[in-house]
HTML snippet that shows the backbone in 3Dmol.js (N, CA, C, O; Angstrom):
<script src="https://3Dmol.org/build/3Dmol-min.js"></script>
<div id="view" style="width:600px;height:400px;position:relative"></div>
<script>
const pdb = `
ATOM      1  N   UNK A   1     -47.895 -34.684 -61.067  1.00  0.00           N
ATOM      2  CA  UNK A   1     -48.939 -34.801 -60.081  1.00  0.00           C
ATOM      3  C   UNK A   1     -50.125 -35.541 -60.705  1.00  0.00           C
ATOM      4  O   UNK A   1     -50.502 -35.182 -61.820  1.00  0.00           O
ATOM      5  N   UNK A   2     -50.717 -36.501 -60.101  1.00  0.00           N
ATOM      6  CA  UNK A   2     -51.765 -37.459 -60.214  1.00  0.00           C
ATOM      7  C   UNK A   2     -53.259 -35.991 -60.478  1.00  0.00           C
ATOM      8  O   UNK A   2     -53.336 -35.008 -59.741  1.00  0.00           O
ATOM      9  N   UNK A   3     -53.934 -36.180 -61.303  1.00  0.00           N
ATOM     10  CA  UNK A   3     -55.857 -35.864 -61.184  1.00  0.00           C
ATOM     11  C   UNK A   3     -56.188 -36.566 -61.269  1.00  0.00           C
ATOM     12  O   UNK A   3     -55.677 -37.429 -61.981  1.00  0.00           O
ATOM     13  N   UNK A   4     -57.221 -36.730 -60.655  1.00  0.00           N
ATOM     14  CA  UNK A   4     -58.553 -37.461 -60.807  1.00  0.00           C
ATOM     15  C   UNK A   4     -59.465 -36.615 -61.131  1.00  0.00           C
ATOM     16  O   UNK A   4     -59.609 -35.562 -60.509  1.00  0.00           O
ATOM     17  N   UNK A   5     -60.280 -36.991 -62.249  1.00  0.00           N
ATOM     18  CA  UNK A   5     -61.433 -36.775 -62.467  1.00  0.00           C
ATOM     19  C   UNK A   5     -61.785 -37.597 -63.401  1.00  0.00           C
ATOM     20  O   UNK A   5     -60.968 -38.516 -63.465  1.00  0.00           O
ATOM     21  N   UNK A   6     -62.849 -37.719 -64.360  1.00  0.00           N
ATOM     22  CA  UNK A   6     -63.516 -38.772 -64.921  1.00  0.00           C
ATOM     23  C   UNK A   6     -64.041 -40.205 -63.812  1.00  0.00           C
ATOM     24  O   UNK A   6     -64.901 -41.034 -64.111  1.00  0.00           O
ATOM     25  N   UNK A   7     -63.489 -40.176 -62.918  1.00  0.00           N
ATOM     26  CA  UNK A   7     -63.428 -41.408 -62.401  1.00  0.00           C
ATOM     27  C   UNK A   7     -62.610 -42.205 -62.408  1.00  0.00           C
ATOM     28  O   UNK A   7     -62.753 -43.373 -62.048  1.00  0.00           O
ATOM     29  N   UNK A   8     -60.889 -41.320 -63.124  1.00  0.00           N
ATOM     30  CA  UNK A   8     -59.950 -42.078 -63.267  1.00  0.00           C
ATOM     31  C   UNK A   8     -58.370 -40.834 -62.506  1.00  0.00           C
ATOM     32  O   UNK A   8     -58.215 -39.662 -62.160  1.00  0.00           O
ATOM     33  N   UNK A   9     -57.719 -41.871 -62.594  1.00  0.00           N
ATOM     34  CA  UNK A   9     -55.963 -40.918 -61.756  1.00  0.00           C
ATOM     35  C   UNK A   9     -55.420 -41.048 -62.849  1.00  0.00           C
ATOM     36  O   UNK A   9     -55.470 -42.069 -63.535  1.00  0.00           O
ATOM     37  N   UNK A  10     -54.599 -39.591 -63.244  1.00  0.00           N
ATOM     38  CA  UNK A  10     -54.081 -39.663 -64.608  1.00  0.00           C
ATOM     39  C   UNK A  10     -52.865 -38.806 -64.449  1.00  0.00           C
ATOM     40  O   UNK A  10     -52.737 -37.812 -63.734  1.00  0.00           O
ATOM     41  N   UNK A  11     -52.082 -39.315 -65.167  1.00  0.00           N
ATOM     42  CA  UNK A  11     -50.733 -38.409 -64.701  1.00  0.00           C
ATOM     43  C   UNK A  11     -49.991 -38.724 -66.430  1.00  0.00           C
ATOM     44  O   UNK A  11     -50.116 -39.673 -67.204  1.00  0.00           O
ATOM     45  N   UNK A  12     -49.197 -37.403 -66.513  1.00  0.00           N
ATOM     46  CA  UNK A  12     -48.161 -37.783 -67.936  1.00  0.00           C
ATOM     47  C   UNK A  12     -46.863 -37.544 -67.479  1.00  0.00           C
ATOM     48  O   UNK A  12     -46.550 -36.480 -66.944  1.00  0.00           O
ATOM     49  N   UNK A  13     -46.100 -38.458 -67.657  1.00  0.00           N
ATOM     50  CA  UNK A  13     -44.223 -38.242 -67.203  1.00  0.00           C
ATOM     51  C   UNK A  13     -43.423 -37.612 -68.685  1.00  0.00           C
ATOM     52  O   UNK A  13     -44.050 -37.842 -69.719  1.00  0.00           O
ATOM     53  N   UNK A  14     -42.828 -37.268 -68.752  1.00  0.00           N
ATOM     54  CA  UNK A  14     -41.672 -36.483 -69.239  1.00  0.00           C
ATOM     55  C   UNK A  14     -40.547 -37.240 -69.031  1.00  0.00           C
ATOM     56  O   UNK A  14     -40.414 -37.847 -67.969  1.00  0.00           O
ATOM     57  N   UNK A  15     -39.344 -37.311 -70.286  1.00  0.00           N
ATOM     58  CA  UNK A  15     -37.956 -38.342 -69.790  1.00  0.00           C
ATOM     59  C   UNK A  15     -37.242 -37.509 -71.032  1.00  0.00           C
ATOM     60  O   UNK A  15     -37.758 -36.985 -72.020  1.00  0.00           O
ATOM     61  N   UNK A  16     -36.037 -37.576 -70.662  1.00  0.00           N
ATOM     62  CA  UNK A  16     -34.796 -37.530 -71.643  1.00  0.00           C
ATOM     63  C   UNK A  16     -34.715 -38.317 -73.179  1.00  0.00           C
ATOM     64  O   UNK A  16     -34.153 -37.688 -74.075  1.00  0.00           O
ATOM     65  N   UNK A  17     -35.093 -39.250 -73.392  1.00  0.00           N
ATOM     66  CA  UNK A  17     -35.278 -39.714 -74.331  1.00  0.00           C
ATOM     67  C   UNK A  17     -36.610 -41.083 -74.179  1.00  0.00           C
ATOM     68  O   UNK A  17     -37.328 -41.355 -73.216  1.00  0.00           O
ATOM     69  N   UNK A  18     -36.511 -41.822 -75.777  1.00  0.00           N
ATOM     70  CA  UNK A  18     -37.345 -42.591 -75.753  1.00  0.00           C
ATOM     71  C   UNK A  18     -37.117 -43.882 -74.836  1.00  0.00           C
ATOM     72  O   UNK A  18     -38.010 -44.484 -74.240  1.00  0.00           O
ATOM     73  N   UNK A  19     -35.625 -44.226 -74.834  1.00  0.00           N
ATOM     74  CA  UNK A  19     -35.470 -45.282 -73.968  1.00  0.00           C
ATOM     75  C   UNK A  19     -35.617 -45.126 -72.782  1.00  0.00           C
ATOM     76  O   UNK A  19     -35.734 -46.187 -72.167  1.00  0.00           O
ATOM     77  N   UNK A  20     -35.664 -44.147 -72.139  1.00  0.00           N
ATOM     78  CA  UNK A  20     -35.551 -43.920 -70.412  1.00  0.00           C
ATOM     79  C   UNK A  20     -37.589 -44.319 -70.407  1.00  0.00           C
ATOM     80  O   UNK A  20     -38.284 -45.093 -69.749  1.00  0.00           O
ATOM     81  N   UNK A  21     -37.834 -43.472 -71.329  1.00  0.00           N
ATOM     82  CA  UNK A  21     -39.342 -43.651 -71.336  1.00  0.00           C
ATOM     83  C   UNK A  21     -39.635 -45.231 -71.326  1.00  0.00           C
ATOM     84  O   UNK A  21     -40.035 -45.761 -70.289  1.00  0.00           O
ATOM     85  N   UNK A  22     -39.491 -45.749 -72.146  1.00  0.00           N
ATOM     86  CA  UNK A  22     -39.502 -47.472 -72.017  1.00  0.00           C
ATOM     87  C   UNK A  22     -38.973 -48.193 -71.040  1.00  0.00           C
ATOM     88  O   UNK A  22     -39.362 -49.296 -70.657  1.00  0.00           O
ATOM     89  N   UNK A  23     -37.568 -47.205 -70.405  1.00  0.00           N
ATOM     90  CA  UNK A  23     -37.596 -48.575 -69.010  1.00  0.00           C
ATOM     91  C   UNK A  23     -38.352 -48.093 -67.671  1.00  0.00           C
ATOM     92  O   UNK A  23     -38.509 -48.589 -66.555  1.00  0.00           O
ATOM     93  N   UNK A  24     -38.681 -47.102 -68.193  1.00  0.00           N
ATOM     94  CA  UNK A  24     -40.080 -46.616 -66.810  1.00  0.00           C
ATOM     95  C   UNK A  24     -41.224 -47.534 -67.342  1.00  0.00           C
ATOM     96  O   UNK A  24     -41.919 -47.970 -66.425  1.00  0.00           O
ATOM     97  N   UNK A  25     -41.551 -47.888 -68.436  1.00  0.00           N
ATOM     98  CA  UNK A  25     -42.622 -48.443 -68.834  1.00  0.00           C
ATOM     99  C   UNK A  25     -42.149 -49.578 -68.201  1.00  0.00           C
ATOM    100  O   UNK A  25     -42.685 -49.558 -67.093  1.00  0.00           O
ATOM    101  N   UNK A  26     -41.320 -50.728 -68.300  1.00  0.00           N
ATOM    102  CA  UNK A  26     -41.383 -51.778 -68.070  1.00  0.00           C
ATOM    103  C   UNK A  26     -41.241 -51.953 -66.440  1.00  0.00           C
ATOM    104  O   UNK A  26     -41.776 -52.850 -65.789  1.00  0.00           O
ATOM    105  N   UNK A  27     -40.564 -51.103 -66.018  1.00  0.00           N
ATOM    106  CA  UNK A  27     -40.833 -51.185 -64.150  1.00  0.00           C
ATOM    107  C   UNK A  27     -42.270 -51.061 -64.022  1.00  0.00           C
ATOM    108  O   UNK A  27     -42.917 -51.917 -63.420  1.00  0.00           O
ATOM    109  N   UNK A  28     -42.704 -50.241 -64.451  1.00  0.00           N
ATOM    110  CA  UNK A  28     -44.099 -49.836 -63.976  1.00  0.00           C
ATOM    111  C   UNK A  28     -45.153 -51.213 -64.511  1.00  0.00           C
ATOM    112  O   UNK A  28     -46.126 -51.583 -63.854  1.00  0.00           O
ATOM    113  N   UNK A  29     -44.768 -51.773 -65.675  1.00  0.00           N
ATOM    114  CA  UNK A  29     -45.229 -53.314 -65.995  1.00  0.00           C
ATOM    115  C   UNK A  29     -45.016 -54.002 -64.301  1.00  0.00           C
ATOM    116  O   UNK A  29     -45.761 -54.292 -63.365  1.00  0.00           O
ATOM    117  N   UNK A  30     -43.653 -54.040 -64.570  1.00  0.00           N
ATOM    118  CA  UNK A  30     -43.306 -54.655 -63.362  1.00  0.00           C
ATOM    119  C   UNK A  30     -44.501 -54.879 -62.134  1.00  0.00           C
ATOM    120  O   UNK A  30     -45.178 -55.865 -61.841  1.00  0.00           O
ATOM    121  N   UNK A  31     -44.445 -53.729 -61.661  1.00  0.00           N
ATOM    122  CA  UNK A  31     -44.977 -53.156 -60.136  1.00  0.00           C
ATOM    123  C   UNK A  31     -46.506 -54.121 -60.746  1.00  0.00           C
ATOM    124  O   UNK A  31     -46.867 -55.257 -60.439  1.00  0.00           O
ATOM    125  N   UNK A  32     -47.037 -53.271 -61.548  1.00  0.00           N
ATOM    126  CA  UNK A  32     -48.336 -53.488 -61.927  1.00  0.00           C
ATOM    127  C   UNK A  32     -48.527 -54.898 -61.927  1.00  0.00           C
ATOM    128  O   UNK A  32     -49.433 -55.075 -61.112  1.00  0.00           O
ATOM    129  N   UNK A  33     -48.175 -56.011 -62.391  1.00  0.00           N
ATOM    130  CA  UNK A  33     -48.223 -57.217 -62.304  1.00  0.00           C
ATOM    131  C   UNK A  33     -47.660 -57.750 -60.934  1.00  0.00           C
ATOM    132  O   UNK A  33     -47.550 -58.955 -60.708  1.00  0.00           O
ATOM    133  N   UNK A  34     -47.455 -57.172 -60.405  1.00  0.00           N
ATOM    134  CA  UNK A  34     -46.953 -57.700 -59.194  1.00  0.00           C
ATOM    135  C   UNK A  34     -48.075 -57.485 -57.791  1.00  0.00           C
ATOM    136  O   UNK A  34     -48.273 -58.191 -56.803  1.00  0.00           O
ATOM    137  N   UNK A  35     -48.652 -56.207 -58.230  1.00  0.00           N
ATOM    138  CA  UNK A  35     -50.135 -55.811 -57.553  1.00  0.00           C
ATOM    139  C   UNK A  35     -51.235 -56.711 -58.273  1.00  0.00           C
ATOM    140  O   UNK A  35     -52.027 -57.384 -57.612  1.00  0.00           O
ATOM    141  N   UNK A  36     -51.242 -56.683 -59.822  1.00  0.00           N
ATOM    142  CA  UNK A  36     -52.697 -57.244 -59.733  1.00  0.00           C
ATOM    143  C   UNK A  36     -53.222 -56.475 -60.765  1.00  0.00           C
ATOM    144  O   UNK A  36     -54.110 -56.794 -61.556  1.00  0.00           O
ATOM    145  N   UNK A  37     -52.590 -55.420 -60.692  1.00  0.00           N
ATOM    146  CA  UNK A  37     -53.518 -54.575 -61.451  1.00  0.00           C
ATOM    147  C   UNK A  37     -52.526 -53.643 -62.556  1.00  0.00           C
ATOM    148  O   UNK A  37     -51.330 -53.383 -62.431  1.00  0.00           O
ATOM    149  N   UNK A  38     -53.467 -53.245 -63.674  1.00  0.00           N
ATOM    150  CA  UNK A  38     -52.880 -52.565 -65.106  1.00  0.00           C
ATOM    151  C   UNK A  38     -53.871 -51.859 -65.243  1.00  0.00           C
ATOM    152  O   UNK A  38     -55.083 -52.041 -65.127  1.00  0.00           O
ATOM    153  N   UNK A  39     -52.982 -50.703 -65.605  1.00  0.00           N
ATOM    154  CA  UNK A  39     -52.992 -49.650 -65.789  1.00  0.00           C
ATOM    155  C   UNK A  39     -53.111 -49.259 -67.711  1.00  0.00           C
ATOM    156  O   UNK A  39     -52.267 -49.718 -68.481  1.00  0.00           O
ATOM    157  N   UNK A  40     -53.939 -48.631 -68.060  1.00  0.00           N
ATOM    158  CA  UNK A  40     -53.885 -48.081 -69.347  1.00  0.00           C
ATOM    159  C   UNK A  40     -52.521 -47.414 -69.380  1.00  0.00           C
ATOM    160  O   UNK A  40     -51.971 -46.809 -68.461  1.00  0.00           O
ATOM    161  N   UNK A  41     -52.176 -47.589 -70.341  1.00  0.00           N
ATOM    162  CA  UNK A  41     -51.246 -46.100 -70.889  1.00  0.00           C
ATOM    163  C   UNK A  41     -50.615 -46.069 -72.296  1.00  0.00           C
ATOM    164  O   UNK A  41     -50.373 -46.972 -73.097  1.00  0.00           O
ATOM    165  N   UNK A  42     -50.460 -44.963 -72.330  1.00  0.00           N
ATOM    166  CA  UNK A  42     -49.617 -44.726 -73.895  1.00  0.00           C
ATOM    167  C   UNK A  42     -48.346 -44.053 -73.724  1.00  0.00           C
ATOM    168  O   UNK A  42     -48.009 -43.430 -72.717  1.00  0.00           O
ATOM    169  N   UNK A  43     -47.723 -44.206 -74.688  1.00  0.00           N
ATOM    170  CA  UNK A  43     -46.295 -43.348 -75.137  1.00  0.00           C
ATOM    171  C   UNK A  43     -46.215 -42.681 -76.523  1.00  0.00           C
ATOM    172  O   UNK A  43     -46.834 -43.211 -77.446  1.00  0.00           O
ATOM    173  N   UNK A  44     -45.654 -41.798 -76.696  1.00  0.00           N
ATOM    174  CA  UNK A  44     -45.095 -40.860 -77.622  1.00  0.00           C
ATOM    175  C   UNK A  44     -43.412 -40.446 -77.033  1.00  0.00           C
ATOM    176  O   UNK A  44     -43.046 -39.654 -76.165  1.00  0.00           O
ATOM    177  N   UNK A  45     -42.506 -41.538 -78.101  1.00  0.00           N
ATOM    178  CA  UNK A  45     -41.395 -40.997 -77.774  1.00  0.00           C
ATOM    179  C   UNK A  45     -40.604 -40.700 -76.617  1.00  0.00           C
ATOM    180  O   UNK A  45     -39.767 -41.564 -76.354  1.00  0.00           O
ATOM    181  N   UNK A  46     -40.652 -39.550 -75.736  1.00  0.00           N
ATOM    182  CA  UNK A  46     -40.393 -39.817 -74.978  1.00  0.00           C
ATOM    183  C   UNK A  46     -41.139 -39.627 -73.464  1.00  0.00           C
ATOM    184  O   UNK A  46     -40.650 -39.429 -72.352  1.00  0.00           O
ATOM    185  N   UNK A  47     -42.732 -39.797 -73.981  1.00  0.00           N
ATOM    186  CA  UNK A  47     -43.724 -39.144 -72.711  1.00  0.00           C
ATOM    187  C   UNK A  47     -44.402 -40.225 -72.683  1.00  0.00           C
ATOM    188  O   UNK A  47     -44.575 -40.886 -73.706  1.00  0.00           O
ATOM    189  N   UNK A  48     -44.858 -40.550 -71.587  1.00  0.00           N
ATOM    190  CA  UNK A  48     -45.788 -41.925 -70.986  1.00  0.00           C
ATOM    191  C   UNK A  48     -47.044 -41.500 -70.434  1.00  0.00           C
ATOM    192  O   UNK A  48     -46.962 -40.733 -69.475  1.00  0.00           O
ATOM    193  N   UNK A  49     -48.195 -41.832 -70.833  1.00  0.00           N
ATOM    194  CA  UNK A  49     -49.321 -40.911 -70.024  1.00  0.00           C
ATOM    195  C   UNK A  49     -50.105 -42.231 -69.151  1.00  0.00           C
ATOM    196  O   UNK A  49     -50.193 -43.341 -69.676  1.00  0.00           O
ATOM    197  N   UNK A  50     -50.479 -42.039 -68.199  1.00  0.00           N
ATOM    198  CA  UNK A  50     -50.950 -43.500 -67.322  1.00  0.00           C
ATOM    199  C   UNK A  50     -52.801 -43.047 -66.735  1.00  0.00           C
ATOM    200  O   UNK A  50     -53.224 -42.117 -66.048  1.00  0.00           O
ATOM    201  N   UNK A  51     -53.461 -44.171 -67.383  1.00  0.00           N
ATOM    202  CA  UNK A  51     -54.651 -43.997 -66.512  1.00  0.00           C
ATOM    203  C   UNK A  51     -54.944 -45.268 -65.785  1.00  0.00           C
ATOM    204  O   UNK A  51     -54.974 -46.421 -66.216  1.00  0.00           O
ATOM    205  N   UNK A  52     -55.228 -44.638 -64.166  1.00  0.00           N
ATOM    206  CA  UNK A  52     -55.774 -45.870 -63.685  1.00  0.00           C
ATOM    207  C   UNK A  52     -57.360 -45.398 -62.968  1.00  0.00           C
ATOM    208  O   UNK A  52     -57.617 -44.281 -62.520  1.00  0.00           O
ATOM    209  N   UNK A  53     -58.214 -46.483 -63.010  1.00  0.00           N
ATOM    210  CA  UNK A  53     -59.052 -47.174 -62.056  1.00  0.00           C
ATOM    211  C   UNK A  53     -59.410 -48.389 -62.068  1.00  0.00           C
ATOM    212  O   UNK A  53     -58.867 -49.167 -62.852  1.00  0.00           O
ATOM    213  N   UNK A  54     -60.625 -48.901 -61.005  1.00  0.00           N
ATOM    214  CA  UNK A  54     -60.409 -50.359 -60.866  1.00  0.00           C
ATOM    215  C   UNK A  54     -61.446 -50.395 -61.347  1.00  0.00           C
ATOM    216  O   UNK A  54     -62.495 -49.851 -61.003  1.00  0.00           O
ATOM    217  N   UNK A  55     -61.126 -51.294 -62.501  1.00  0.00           N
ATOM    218  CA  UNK A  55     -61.888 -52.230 -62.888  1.00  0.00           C
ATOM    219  C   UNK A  55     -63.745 -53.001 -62.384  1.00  0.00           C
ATOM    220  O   UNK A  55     -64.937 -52.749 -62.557  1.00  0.00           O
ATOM    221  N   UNK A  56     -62.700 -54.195 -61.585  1.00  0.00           N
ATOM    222  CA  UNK A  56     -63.734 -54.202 -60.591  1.00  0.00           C
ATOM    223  C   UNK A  56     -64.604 -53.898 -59.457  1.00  0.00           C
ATOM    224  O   UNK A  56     -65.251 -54.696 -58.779  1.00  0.00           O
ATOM    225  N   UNK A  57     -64.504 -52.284 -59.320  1.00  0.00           N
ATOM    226  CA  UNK A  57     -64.998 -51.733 -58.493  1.00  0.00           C
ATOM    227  C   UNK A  57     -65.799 -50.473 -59.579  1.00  0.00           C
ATOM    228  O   UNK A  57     -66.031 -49.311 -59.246  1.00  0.00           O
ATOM    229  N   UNK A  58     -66.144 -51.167 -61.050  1.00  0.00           N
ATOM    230  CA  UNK A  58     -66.697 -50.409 -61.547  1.00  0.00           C
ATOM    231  C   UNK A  58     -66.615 -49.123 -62.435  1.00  0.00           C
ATOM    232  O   UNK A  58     -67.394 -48.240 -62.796  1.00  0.00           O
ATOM    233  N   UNK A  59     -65.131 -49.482 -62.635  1.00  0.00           N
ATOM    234  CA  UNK A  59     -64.262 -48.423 -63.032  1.00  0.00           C
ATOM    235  C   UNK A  59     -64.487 -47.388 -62.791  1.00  0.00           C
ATOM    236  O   UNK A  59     -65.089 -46.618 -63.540  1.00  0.00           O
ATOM    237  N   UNK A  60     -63.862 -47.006 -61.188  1.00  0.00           N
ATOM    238  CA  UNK A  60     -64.346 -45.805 -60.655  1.00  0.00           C
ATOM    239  C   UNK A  60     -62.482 -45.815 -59.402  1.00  0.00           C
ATOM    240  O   UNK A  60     -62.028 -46.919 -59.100  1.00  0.00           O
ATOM    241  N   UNK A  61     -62.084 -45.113 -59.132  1.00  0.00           N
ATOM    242  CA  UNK A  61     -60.912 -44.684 -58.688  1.00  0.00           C
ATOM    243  C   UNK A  61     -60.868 -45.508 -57.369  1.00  0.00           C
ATOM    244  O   UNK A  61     -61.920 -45.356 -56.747  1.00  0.00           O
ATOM    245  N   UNK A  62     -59.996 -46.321 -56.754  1.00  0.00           N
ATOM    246  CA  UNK A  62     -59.936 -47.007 -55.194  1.00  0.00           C
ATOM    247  C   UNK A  62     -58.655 -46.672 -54.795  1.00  0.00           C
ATOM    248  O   UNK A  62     -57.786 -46.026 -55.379  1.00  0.00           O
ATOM    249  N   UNK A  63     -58.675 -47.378 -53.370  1.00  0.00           N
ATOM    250  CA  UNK A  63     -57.117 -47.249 -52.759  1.00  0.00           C
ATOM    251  C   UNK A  63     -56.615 -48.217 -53.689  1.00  0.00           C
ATOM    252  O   UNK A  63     -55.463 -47.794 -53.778  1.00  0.00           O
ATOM    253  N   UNK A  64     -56.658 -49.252 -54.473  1.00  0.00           N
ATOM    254  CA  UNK A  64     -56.047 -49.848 -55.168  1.00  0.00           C
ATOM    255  C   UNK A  64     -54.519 -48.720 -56.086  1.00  0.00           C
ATOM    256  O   UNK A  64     -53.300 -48.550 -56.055  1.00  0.00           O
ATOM    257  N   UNK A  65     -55.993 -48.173 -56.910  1.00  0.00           N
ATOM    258  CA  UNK A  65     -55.220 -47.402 -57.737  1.00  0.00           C
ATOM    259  C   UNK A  65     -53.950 -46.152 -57.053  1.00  0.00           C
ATOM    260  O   UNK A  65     -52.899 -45.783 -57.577  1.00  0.00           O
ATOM    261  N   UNK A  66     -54.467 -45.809 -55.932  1.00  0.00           N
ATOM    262  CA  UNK A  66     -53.223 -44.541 -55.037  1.00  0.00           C
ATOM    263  C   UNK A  66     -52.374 -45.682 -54.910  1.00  0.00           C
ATOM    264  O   UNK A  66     -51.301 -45.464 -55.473  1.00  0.00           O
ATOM    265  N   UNK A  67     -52.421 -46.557 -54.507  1.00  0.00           N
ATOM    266  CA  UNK A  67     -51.592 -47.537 -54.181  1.00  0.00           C
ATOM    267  C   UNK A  67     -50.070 -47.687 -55.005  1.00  0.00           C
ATOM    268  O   UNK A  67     -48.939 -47.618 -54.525  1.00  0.00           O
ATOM    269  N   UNK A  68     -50.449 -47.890 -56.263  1.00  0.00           N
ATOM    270  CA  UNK A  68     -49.532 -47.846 -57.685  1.00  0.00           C
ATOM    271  C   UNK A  68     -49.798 -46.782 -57.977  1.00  0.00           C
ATOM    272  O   UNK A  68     -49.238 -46.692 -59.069  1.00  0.00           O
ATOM    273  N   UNK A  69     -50.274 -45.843 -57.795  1.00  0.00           N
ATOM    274  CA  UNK A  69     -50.057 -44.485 -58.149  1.00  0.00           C
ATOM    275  C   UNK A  69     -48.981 -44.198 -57.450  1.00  0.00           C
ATOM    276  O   UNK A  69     -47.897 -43.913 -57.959  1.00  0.00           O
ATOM    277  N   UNK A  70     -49.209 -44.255 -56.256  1.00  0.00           N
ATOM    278  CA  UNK A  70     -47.473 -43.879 -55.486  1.00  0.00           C
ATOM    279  C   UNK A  70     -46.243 -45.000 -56.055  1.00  0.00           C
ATOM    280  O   UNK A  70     -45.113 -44.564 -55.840  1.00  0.00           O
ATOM    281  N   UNK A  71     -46.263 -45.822 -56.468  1.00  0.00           N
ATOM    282  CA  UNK A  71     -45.449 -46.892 -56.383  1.00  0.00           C
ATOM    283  C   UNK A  71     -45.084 -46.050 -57.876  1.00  0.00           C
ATOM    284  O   UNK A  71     -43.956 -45.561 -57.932  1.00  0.00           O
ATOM    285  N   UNK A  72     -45.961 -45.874 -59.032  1.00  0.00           N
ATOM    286  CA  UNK A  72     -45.615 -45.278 -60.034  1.00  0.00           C
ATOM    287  C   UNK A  72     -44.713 -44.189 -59.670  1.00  0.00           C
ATOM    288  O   UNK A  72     -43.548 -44.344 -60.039  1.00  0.00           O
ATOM    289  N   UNK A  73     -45.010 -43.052 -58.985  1.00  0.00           N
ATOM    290  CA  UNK A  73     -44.032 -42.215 -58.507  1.00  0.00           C
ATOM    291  C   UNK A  73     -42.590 -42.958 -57.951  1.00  0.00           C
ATOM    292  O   UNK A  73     -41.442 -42.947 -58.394  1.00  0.00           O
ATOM    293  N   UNK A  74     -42.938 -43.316 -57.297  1.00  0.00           N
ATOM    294  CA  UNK A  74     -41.440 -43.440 -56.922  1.00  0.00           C
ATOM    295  C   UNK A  74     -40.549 -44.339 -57.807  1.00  0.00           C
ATOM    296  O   UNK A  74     -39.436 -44.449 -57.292  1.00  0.00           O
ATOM    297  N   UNK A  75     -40.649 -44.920 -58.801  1.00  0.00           N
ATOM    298  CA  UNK A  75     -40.390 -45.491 -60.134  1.00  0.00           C
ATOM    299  C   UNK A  75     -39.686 -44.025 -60.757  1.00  0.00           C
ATOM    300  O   UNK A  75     -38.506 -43.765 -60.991  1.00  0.00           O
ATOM    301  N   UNK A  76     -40.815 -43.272 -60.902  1.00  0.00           N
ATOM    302  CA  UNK A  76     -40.378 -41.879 -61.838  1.00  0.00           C
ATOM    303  C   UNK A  76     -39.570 -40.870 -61.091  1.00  0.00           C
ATOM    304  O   UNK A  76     -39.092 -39.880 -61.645  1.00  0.00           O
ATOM    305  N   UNK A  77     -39.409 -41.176 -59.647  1.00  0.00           N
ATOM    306  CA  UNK A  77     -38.799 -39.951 -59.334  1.00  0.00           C
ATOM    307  C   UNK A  77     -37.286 -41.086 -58.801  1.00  0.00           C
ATOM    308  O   UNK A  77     -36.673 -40.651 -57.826  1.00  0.00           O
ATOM    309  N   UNK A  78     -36.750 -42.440 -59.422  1.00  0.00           N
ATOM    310  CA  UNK A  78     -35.615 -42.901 -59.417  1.00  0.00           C
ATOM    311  C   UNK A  78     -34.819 -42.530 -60.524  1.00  0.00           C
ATOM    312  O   UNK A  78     -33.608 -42.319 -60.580  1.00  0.00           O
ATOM    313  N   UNK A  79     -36.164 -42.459 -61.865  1.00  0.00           N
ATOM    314  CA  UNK A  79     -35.724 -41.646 -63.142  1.00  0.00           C
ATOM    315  C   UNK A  79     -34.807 -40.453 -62.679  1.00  0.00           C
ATOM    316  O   UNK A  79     -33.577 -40.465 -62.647  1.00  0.00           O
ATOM    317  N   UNK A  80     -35.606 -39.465 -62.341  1.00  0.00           N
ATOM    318  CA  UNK A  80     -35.114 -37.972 -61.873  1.00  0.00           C
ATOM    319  C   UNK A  80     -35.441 -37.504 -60.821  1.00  0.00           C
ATOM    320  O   UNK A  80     -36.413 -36.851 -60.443  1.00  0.00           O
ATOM    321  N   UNK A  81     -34.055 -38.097 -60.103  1.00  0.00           N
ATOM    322  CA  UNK A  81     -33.606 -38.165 -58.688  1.00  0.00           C
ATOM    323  C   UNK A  81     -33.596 -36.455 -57.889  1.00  0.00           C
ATOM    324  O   UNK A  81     -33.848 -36.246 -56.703  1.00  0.00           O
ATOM    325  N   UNK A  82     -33.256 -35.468 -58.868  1.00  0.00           N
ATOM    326  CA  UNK A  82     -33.267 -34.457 -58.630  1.00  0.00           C
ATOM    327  C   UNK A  82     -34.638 -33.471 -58.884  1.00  0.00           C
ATOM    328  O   UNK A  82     -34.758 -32.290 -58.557  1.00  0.00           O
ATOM    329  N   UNK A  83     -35.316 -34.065 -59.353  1.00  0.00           N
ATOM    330  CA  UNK A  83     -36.588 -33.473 -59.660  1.00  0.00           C
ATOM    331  C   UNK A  83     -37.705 -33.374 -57.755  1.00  0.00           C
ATOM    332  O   UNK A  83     -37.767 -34.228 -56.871  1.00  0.00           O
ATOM    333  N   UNK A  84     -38.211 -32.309 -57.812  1.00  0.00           N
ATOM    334  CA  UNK A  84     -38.327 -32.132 -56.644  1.00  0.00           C
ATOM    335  C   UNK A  84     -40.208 -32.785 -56.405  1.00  0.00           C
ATOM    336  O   UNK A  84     -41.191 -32.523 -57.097  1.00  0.00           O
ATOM    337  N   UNK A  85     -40.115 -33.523 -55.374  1.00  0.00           N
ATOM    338  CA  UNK A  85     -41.182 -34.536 -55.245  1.00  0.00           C
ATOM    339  C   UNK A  85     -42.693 -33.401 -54.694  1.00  0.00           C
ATOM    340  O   UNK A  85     -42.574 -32.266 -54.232  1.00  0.00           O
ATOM    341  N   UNK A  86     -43.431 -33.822 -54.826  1.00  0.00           N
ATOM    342  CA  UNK A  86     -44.521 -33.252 -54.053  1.00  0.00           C
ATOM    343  C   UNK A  86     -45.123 -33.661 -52.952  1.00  0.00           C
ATOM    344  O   UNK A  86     -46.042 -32.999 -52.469  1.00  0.00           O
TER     345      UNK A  86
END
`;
const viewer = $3Dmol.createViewer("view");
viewer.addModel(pdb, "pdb");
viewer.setStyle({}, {cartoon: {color: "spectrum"}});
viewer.zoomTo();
viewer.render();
</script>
């Protein structure tokens, strides 16, 4: 599940190993370049942690960011199809 606070949407995914973690990373490259917009994030192995806001709106949270926030989800929940959505 996405928080916001700071002024930013922050979510950490969980995966089976390090590679599943990396090809969520690179879809989510994907998406992200395809919107416009990037997203911070890091990895450890096999956990991805993602922060977004916009930039140019002051780095403060927009529909931009829900935007690929959902798009991020549904990326992660192709990962784990059985994992139950919110």
């Amino acid at each position: 599940m996405w928080i916001e606070k700071n002024d930013k949407l922050t979510r950490s995914f969980v995966f089976s190993d390090f590679t599943s973690a990396m090809g969520f990373v690179v879809q989510v490259a994907i998406l992200a370049e395809s919107q416009n917009h990037h997203p911070f994030w890091s990895n450890e192995f096999n956990r991805v942690h993602i922060e977004l806001c916009t930039h140019d709106a002051g780095n403060r949270v927009t529909d931009k960011d829900r935007k690929l926030a959902a798009g991020i989800d549904r990326i992660f929940y192709s990962f784990h199809p059985l994992e139950k959505k919110p």
